[in-house]
N, C-alpha and C positions, 0 to 999 in steps of 0.2 A: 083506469084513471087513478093518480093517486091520493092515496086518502089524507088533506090535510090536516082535518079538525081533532084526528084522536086526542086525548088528553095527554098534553107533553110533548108532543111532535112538533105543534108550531116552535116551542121554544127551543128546540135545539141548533139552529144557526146563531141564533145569541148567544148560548153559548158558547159554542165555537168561536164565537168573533171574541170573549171573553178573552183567549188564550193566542197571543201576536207574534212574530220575530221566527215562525216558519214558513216563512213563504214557497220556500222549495216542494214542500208535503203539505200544502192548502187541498191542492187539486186531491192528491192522495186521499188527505182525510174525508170528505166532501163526497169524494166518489161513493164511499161508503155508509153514508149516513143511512141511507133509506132502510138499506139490510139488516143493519144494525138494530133499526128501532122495530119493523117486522121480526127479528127473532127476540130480541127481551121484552115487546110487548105484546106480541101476540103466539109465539110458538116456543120460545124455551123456556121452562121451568127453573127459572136460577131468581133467589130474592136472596133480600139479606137475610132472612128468616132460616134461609135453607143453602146458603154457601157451604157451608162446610158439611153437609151431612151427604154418605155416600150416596144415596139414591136421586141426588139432584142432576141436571143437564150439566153437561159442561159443553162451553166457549171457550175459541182456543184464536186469538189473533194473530196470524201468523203477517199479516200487514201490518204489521205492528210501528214500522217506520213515520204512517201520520195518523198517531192515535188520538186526534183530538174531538173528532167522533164518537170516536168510543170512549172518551171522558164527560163527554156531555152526555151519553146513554146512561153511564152508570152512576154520571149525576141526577139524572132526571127520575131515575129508577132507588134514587135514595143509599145510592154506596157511597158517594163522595158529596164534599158541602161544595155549590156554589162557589161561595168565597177565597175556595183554593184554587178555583182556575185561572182565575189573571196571574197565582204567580206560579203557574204552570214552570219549569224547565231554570228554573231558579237554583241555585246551590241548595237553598235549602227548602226546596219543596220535593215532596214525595212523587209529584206527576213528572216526569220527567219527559224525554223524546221520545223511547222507550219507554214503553209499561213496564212494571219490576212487579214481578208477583209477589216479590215478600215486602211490599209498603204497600201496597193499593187494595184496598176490600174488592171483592169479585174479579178479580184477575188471576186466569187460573198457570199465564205460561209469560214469561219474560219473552220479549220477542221482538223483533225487528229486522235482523239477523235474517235471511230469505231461505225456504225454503227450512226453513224447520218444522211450521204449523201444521201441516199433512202427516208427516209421521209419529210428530207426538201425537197425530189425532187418530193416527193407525195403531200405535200401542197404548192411548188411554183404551180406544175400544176394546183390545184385547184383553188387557186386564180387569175391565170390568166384568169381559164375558167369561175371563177365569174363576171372578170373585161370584157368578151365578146372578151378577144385576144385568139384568139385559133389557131393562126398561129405559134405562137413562139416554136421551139423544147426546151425540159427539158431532158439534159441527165445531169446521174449521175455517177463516175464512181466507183467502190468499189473492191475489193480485195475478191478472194476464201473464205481465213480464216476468213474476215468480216462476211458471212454469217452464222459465229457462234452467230451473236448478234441478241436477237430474235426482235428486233425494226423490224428490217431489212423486217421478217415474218410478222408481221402485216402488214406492207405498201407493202407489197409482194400480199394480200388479199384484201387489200381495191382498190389498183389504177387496178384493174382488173375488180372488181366491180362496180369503177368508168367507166370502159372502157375510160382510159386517154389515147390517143393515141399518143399524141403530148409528153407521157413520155418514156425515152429509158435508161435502166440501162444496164453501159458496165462493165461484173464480169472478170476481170484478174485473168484466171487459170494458175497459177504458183506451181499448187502443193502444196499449204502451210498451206493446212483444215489437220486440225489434224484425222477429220473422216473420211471426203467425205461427197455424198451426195449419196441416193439412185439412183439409175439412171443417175444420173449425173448432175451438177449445172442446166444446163437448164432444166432436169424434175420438179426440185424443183417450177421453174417458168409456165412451160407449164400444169402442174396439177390446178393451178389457175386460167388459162384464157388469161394468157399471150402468144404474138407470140413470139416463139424463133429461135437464129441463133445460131449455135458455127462456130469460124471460124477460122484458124490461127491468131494469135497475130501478125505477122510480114508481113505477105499479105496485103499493102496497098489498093488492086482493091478489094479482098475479102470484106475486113472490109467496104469501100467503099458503097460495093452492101448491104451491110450487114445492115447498119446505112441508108440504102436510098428506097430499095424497100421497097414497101406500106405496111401496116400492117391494114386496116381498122377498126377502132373498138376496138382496143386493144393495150396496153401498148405495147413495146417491150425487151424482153432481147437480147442482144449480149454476148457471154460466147466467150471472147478471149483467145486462149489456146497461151502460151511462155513456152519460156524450161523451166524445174522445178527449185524452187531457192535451191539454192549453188548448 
């Protein structure tokens, strides 16, 4: 069931509705609201306290197309004021359509652009485990249809092979793969090596267990299923 009353959670569709004129990536943004607030309030380690210092989590948006979501998280979490979300996408506002990692506090990858989020999330983990930090989690989060972009399938093969366990890609199933997959998104993942979960998209305790029991040895996917879009 999911959990509405955490402190901060009710508020984030006001937010959201703060920020108007994309109707196209409503649905987009929305689908992901739940994950979003399950990983910066309850399992990754990212504050404004500790953004910049290496030992922190990093989030990597690679749905980056309807971030308004994830404007209203890293407003509710104290990265951004409020009062800059109505003029969201504005000439001269910082929040654009796109995140832009070098305007926005806790933004760690510019992104929108499909199929990028998995591999930079395949090489920040490697370089972390070059630099000997092998505590910090690397989730990345990406969208059903994204897994139309074959980047995606290489760094699908390699952080397997790496046995990167500190990496966790969360695929928002909304129905929106124009094929599907055989088996379904998580087989796509579990025939390489990787642990997988699917779990409801709107089940905070689910997704929770989901992002938190152990996985030893291997990357993990989470496959969050939400109602289908439109």
């Amino acid at each position: 069931m999911t959990t509405a009353t955490e402190p901060g959670y009710a508020e984030l569709l006001r937010l959201i509705s703060l920020m108007t004129g994309d109707d196209k990536h409503q649905a987009a943004a929305e689908s992901t609201v739940d994950v979003l607030w399950v990983l910066y309030d309850r399992v990754l380690d990212i504050t404004t306290e500790n953004f910049r210092k290496p030992d922190r989590d990093r989030f990597l948006l690679s749905k980056g197309h309807g971030p308004m979501a994830y404007y209203a998280v890293l407003t509710a979490k104290g990265f951004l004021d409020e009062a800059e979300l109505p003029t969201w996408s504005d000439p001269v506002s910082r929040l654009g359509r796109h995140p832009d990692r070098r305007r926005i506090p806790g933004v760690e990858i510019s992104s929108g652009s499909l199929g990028h989020g998995l591999p930079i999330a395949l090489g920040t983990a490697l370089g972390l485990r070059a630099r000997g930090l092998l505590s910090p989690k690397v989730v990345t989060l990406i969208g059903d249809a994204e897994l139309d972009e074959g980047s995606n399938h290489e760094a699908i093969v390699v952080a397997a092979r790496f046995a990167l366990e500190n990496l966790t890609t969360v695929v928002i199933d909304n129905q929106s793969s124009t094929r599907g997959w055989p088996g379904g998104i998580a087989r796509r993942f579990d025939v390489e090596g990787w642990e997988t979960r699917t779990v409801p998209g709107r089940d905070h305790d689910a997704l929770f267990a989901a992002f938190t029991t152990p996985h030893p040895g291997r990357p993990l996917a989470v496959v969050a299923v939400v109602e289908p879009k439109g």
